[in-house]
C-alpha positions in Angstrom: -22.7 11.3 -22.9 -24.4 13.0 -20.3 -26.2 10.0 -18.7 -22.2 8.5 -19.0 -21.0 11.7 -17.1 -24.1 12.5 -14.9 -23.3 9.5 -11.5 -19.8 10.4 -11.9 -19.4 14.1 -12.1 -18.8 14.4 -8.9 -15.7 12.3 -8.4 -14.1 13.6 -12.1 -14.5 17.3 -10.7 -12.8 16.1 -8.0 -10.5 14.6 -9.7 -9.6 17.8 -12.1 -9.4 20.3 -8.8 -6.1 17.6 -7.0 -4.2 17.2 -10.1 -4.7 20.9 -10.9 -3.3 21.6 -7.4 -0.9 18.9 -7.4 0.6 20.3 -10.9 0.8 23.6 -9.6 2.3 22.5 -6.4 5.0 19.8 -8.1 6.3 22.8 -10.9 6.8 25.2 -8.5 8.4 23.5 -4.9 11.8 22.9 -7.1 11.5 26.6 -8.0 11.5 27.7 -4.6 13.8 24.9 -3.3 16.0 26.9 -5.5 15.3 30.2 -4.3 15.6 29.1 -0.8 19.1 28.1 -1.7 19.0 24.3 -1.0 21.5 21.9 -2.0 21.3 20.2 -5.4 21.3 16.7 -3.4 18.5 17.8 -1.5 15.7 19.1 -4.0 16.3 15.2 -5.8 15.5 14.0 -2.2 12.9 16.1 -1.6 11.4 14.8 -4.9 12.1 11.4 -4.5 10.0 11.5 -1.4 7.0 12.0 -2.6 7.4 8.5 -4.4 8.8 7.3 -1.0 5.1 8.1 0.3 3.2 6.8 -2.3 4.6 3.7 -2.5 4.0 3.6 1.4 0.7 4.3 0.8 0.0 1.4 -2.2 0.7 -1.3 1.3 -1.6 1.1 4.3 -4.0 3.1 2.4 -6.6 0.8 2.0 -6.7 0.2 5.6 -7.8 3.9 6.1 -10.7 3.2 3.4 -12.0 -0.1 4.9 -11.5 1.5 8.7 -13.4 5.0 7.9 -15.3 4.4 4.8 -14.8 6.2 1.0 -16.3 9.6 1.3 -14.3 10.1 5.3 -11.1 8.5 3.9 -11.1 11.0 0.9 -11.8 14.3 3.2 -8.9 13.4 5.8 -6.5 12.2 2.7 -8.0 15.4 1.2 -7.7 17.9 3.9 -3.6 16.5 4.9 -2.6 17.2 1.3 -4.0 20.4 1.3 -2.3 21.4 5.0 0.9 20.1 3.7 0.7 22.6 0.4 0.0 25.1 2.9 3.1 24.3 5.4 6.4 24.5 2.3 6.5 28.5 2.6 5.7 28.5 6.6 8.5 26.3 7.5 11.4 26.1 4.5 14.1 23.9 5.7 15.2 20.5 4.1 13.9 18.0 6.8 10.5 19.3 6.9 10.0 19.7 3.0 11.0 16.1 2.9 8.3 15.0 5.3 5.4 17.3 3.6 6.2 16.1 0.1 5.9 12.0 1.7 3.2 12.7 3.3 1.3 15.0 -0.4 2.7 11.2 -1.9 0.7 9.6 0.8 -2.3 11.3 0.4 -2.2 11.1 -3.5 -2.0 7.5 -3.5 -4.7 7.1 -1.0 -7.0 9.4 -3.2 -6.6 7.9 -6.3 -7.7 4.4 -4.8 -10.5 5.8 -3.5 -11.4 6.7 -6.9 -11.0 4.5 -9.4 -12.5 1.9 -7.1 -15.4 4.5 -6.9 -15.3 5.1 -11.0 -14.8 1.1 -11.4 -18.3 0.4 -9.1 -20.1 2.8 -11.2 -19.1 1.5 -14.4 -20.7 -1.1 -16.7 -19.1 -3.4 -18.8 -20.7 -1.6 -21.7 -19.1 2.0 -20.7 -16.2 1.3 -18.2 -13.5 1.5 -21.0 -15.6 5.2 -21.7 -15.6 6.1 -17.8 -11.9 5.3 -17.3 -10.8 6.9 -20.6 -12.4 10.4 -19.6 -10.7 10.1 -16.2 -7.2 9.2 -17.8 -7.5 12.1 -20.3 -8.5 14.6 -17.7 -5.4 13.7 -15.9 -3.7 14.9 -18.3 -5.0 18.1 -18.7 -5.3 18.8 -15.2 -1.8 18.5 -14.6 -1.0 20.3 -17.6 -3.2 23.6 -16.4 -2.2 23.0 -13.1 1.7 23.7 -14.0 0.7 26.4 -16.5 -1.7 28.4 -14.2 1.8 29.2 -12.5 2.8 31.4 -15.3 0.2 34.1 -13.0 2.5 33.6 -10.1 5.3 35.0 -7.9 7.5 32.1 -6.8 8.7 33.9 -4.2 5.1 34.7 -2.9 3.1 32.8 -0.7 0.2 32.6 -3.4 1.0 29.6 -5.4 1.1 27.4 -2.2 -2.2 28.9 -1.2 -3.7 28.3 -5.1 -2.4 25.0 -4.9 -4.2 24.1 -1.0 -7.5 26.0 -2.2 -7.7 23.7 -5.1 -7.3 20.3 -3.5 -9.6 21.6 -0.6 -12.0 22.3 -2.7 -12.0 19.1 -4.3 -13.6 17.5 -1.2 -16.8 19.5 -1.9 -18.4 17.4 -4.8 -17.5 14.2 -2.7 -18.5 15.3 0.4 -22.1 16.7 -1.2 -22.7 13.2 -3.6 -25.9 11.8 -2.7 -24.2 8.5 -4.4 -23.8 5.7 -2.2 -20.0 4.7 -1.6 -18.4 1.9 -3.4 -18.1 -2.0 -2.2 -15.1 -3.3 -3.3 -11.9 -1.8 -3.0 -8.5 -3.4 -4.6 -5.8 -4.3 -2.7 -2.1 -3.6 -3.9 -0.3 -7.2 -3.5 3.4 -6.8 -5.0 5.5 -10.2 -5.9 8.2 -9.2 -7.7 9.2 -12.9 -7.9 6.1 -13.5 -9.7 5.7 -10.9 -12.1 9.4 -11.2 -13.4 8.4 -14.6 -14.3 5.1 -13.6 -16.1 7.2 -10.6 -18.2 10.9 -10.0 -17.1 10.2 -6.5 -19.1 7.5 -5.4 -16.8 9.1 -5.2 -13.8 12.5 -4.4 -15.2 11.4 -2.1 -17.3 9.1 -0.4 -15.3 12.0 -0.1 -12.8 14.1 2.0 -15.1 11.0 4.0 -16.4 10.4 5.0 -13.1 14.2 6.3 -12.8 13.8 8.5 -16.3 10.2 9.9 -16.0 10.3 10.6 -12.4 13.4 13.1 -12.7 11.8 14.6 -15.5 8.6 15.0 -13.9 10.4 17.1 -10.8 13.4 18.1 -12.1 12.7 19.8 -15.2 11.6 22.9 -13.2 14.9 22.7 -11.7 17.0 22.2 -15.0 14.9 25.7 -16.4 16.1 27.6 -13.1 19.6 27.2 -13.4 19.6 27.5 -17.7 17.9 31.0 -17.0 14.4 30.1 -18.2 11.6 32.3 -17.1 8.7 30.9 -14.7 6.7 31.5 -17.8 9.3 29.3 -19.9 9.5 26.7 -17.1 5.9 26.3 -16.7 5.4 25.8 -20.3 8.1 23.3 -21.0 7.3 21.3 -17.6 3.8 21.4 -19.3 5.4 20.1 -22.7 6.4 16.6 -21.6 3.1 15.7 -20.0 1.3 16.8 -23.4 3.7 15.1 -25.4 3.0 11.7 -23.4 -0.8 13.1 -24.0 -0.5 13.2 -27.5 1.1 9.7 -28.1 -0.1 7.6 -25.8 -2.8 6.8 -27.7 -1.4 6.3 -31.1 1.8 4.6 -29.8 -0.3 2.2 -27.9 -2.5 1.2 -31.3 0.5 0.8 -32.9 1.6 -1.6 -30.4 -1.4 -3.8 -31.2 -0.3 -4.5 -34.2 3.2 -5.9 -34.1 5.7 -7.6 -31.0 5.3 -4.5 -28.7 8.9 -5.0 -27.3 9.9 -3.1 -30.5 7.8 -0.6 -30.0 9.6 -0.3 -27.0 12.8 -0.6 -28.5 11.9 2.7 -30.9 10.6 4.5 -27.8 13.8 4.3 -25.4 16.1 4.7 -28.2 14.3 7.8 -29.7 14.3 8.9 -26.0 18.1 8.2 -26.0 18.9 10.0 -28.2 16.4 13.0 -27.9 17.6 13.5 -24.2 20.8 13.7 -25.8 20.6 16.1 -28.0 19.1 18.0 -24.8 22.4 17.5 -23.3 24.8 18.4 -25.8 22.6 21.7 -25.9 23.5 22.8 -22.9 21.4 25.4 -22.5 19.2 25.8 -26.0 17.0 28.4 -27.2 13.3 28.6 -25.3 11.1 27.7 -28.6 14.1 25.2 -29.6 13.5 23.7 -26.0 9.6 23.6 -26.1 9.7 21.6 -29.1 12.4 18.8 -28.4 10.1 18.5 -24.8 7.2 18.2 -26.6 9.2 15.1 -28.4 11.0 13.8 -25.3 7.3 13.4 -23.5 6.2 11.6 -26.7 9.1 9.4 -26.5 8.9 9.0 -22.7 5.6 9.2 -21.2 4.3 6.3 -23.4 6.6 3.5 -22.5 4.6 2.5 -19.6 1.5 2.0 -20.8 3.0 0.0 -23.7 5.2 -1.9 -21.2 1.7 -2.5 -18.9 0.1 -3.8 -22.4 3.2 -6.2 -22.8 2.6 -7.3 -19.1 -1.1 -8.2 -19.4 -0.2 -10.1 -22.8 1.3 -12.7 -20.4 -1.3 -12.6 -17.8 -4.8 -14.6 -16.9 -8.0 -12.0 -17.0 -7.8 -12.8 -13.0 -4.2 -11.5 -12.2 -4.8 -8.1 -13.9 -5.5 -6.4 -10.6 -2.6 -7.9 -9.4 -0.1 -7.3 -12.6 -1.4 -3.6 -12.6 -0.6 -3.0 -8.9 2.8 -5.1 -9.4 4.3 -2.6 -12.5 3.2 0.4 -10.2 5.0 -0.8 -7.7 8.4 -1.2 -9.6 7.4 2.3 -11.5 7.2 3.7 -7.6 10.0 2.3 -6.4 12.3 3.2 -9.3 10.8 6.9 -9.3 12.3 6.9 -6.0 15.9 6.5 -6.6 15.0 8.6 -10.2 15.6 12.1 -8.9 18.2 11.2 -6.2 20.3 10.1 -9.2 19.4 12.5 -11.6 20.5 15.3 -9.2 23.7 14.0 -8.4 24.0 14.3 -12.5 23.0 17.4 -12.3 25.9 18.7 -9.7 28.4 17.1 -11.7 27.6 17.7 -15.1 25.3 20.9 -14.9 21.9 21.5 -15.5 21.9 19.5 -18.4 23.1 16.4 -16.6 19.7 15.5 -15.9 19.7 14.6 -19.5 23.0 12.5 -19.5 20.9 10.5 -16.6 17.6 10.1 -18.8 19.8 8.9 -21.7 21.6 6.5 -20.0 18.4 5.0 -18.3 17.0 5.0 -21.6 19.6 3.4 -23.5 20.2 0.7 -20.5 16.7 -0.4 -21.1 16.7 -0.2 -25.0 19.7 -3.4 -24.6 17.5 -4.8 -22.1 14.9 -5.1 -24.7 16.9 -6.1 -27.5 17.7 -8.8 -25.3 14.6 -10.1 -24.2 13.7 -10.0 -27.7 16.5 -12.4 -28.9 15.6 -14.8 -25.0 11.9 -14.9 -25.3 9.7 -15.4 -28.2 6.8 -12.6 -29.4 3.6 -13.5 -28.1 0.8 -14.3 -30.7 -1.3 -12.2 -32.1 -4.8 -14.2 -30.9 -3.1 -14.4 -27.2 -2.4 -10.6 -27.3 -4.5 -8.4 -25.8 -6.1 -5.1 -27.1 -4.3 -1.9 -26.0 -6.8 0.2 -23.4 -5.8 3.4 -22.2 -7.3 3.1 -19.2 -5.5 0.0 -18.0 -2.4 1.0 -19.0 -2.5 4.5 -17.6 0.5 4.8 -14.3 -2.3 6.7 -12.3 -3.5 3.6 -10.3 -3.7 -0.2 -9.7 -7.1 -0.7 -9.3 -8.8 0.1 -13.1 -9.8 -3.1 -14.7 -11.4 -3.9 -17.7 -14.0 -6.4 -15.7 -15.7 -5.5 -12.4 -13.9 -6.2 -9.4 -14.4 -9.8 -7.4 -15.9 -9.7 -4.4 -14.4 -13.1 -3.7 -10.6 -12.7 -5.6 -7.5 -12.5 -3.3 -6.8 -8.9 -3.4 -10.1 -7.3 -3.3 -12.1 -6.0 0.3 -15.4 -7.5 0.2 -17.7 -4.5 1.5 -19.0 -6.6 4.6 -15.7 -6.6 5.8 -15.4 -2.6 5.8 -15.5 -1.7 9.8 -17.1 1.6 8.3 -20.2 -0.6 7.0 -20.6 -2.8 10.0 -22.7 -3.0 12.7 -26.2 -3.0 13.5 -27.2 0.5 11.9 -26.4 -0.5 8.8 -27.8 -4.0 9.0 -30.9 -1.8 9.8 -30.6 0.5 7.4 -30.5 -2.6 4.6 -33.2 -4.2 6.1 -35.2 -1.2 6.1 -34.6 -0.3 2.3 -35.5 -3.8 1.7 -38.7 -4.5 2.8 -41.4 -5.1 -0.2 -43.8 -2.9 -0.5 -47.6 -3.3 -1.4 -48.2 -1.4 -4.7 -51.5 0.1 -3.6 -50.4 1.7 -0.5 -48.0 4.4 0.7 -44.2 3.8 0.4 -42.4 3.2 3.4 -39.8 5.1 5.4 -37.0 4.3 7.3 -36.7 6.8 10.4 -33.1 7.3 12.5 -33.5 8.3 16.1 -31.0 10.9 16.2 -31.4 11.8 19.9 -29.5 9.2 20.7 -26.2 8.5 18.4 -25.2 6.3 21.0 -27.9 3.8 20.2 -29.6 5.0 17.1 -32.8 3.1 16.2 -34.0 2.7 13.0 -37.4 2.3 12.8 -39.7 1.8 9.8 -43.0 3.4 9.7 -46.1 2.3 7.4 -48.5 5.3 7.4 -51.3 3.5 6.3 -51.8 1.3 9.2 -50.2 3.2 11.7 -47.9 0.8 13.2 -43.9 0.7 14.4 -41.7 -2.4 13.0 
């Protein structure tokens, strides 16, 4: 385990510090929307944009990467994140909490290319289904401490904001301080809709609607506890419930899945969530232990439909179009979380609190006939044709984990010769240098950088034994 962990503890402490941040930060903006008297309408816009950025980013982010490199693409991405965490209780209007949450979206999309390209470089084919399985399960319980460390806050204080910004700043540290080289290729995001409804109508469709349910869930559940009189203690925990829920099923749900026409699997997953999120409704306002547990249920319902749904999609796929699948059902799950919380709130003005519940059922429901549909249009796929369930490729944290290496030469994937950051002639020197053969008897050589002169730095390689430049 420790030679697993060792080249990548770097980027998975990294990894734990942003989500902890961004949980804390994501459980407790509603809260204070709240407390800073804005509009219903406007906390579901204010959480639909940070969707509104990441999906923005899935098209541009990569060309910060290729332009600037991994490790100075990660610190700026890093460092505007942690600003924006910063500006919510210095300027609290609307507008402006709009453009910091798209701009924390941004960033987050940006960072999470940056690394699971990194994890995917450094992984084998004998331990990349390991790698990316640690990395998905510390999502989870980042985001989970993240949302309950805010159970030692005042929401009214500037304090969480400045928890939140410490942690993500801090997670440039480990990056910055790697002595690991940065990653070749980096996975482009290429989205044809057109395409991938033809490969599995489900996927996109279904991902669509997903994205509608789980994302007002995600950043409205905070809300919903506000207005039914929950404690921040209360809220933290049950905001924490649904992402260990999802935590606790995934797995399971998605063996399961393997072993019969996963479209019913989905069929028993939106209809339990149906009717779960119903239940929620016609409770109104239920008991806090009563809550925690039907939360716990709705995230196992929930959470898991994507991944089974991802699993469905790459059943229908080539080996060769699983980057682009992947990055195709994030795209419809971003585009869908978008309109999500928009909706959800307008539910909620109308109906009360608990009309965010009367939205997640009906989403739910909508896509349990959409199933039962496709199940009487379209035949179940085989069982040798189907492939195995992996938690890592099926996880809704990025678009560029695969279970093979990325190709250099494949349609969506940068080549590293053609990163700006990699070009030019001190890194052809530098290559040069590190490649020169070495006689076994003598001294190894050195590679020497004039640094007098960034302007033209010379690299220069020096053989002490016979005392000679090269």
């Amino acid at each position: 385990m420790a030679q697993l962990l060792v080249p990548i503890g770097a980027l998975l402490i990294s990894v734990v510090l942003i989500l902890a941040g961004h949980g804390l930060s994501s459980t407790v903006i509603p809260l204070r929307a709240e407390l800073a008297s804005f509009s219903g309408f406007a906390i579901g816009l204010i959480s639909s944009s940070f969707y509104i950025g990441y999906v923005i980013a899935c098209f541009f982010s990569h060309h910060f990467i290729t332009r600037a490199g991994h490790i100075r693409a990660f610190t700026a991405l890093v460092s505007i994140m942690s600003a924006a965490a910063l500006m919510h209780p210095l300027i609290v209007d609307p507008v402006s909490w709009f453009i910091f949450r798209c701009l924390t979206g941004f960033c987050f999309a940006g960072m999470n290319l940056v690394v699971e390209s990194w994890l995917n470089e450094r992984s084998s084919n004998e331990n990349r289904g390991a790698v990316m399985s640690i990395y998905v399960v510390l999502t989870f319980l980042a985001v989970i401490v993240g949302q309950l460390s805010l159970i030692t806050f005042d929401i009214s204080s500037f304090a969480p904001f400045a928890i939140a910004s410490v942690l993500v700043s801090m997670a440039v540290v480990p990056v910055a301080m790697t002595n690991a080289t940065q990653p070749a290729p980096l996975a482009m995001v290429s989205f044809n809709p057109i395409k991938l409804y033809n490969t599995s109508a489900i996927a996109l469709i279904g991902c669509l609607l997903i994205g509608l349910a789980n994302s007002s869930l995600w950043t409205l559940v905070p809300l919903y506890g506000a207005q039914t009189s929950f404690t921040t203690s209360q809220i933290a925990y049950i905001a924490a419930a649904i992402v260990l829920g999802g935590a606790i099923a995934q797995w399971p749900i998605g063996r399961l899945s393997d072993r019969m026409d996963r479209r019913y699997v989905m069929l028993g997953l939106t209809a339990s969530s149906a009717l779960i999120a119903g239940l929620l409704f016609a409770l109104e306002a239920p008991a806090f232990y009563t809550a925690l547990a039907v939360f716990v249920l709705l995230g196992m319902t929930t959470q898991p439909i994507y991944a089974v749904i991802a699993a469905h999609a790459f059943d229908h796929s080539n080996a060769d179009e699983y980057v682009q699948t992947s990055s195709g059902i994030l795209m419809a799950f971003g585009s869908g979380s978008i309109v999500g919380p928009i909706a959800a709130s307008w539910f909620m003005g109308t109906a009360g609190p608990a009309g965010l519940f009367m939205w997640v059922a009906i989403v739910e429901a909508g896509l349990a006939a959409y199933v039962v549909s496709r199940l009487i249009i379209r035949p179940a796929v085989e069982d040798e044709e189907k492939t195995d369930f992996e938690l890592t490729s099926t996880a809704n944290v990025g678009a560029t984990m695969t279970p093979e290496p990325l190709d250099p030469e494949a349609p969506n994937v940068i080549a590293p010769e053609e990163f700006p950051a990699y070009e030019g002639e001190d890194a052809l020197a530098a290559d040069e240098a590190m490649d020169l053969d070495t006689d076994g008897e003598e001294e190894p050589e050195y590679f020497v950088q004039d640094f007098h002169n960034p302007e033209e730095q010379d690299y220069q390689v020096v053989d002490q034994n016979e005392d000679r430049q090269t």
